[in-house]
C-alpha positions as CSV (number, residue, x, y, z in Angstrom):
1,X,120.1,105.9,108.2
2,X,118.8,102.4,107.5
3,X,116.2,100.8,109.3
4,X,116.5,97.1,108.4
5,X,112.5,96.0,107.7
6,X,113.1,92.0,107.6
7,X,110.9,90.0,109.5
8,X,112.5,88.9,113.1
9,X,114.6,91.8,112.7
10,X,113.6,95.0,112.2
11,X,116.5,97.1,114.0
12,X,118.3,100.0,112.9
13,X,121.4,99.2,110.5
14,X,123.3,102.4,109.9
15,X,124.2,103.8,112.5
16,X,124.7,100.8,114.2
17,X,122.6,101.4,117.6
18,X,121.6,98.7,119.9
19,X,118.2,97.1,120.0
20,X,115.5,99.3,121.4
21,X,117.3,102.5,121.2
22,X,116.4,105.3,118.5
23,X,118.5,107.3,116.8
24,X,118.6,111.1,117.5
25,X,120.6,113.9,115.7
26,X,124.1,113.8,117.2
27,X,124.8,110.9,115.4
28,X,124.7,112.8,112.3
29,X,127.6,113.6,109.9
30,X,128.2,117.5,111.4
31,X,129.4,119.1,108.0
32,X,125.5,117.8,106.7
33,X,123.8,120.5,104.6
34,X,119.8,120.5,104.5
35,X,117.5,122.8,103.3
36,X,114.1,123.9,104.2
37,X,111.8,124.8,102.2
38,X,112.0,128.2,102.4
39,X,115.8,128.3,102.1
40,X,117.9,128.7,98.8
41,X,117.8,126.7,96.9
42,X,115.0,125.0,98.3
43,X,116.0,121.7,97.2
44,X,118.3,119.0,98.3
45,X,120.3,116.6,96.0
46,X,120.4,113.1,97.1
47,X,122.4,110.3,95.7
48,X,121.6,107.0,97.0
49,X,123.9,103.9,95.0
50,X,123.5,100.4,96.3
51,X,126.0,98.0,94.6
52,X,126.4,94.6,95.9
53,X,126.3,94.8,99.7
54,X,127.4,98.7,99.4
55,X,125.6,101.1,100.4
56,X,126.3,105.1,99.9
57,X,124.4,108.2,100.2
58,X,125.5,111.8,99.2
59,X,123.2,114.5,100.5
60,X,124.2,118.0,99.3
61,X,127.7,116.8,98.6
62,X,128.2,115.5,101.5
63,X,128.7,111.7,102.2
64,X,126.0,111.0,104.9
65,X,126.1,107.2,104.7
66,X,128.8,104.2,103.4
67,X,128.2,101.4,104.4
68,X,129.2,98.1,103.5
69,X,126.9,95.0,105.0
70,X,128.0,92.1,103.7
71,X,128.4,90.9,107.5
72,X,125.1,91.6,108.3
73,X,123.6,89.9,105.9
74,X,122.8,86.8,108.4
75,X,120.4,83.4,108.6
76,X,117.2,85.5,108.9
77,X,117.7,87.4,105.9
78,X,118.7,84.3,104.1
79,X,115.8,82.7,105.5
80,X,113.3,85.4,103.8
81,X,115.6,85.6,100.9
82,X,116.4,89.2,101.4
83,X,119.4,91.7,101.3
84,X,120.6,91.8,98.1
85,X,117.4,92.9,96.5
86,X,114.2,94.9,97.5
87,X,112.1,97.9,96.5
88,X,113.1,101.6,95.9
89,X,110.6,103.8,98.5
90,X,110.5,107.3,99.2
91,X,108.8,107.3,102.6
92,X,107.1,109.6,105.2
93,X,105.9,107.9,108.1
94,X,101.8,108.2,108.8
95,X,100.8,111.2,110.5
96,X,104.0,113.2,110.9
97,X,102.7,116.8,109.9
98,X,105.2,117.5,106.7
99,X,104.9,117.9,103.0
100,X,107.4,116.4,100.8
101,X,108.0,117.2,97.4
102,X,110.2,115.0,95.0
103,X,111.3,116.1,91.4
104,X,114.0,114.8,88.9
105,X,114.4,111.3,89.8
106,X,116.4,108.9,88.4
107,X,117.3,105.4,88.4
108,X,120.3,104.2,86.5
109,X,121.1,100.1,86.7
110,X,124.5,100.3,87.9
111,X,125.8,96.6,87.7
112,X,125.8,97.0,83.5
């Protein structure tokens, strides 16, 4: 999913749902592997590229996200000089009750 942050927007991006409305688990690619924890392997792979305006995310082998938003990129991201660069964060929202545990990453420049 992609929650666009920007100032005077902040709205979910991907999937595309409407102003004030969340996003719930139906709306999620059905063939998605995830484990738990206690599962085998106990790890997921993740693969997020972003080249361009392209978006793409490969959990498990699976394409989750591909997204292109070139025609989203609009006045207010312009006006805050956003959208085609930003920060890389792995985040957990404040005081959801989970551990999360991150090994092996990498970050390869893609547009060499």
């Amino acid at each position: 999913m992609i929650w666009d942050e920007t100032r005077d927007s902040r709205r979910w991006l991907y999937p595309d749902v409407p102003r004030g409305k969340w996003v719930n688990e139906s709306m999620a690619n059905p063939t998605l592997k995830f484990y738990y924890s206690d599962e085998r392997p106990g790890w997921n792979n993740l693969e997020i590229s972003a080249v361009g305006t392209k978006l793409r995310a490969v959990l498990n082998g699976v394409v989750v996200m591909d997204w292109d938003d070139k025609a989203v990129l609009d006045d207010v991201h312009r006006k805050h000089n956003v959208g085609l660069k930003g920060h890389i964060a792995l985040q957990i929202h404040t005081g959801d009750q989970l551990k999360i545990r991150f090994k092996d990453i990498q970050i390869k420049d893609l547009s060499k």
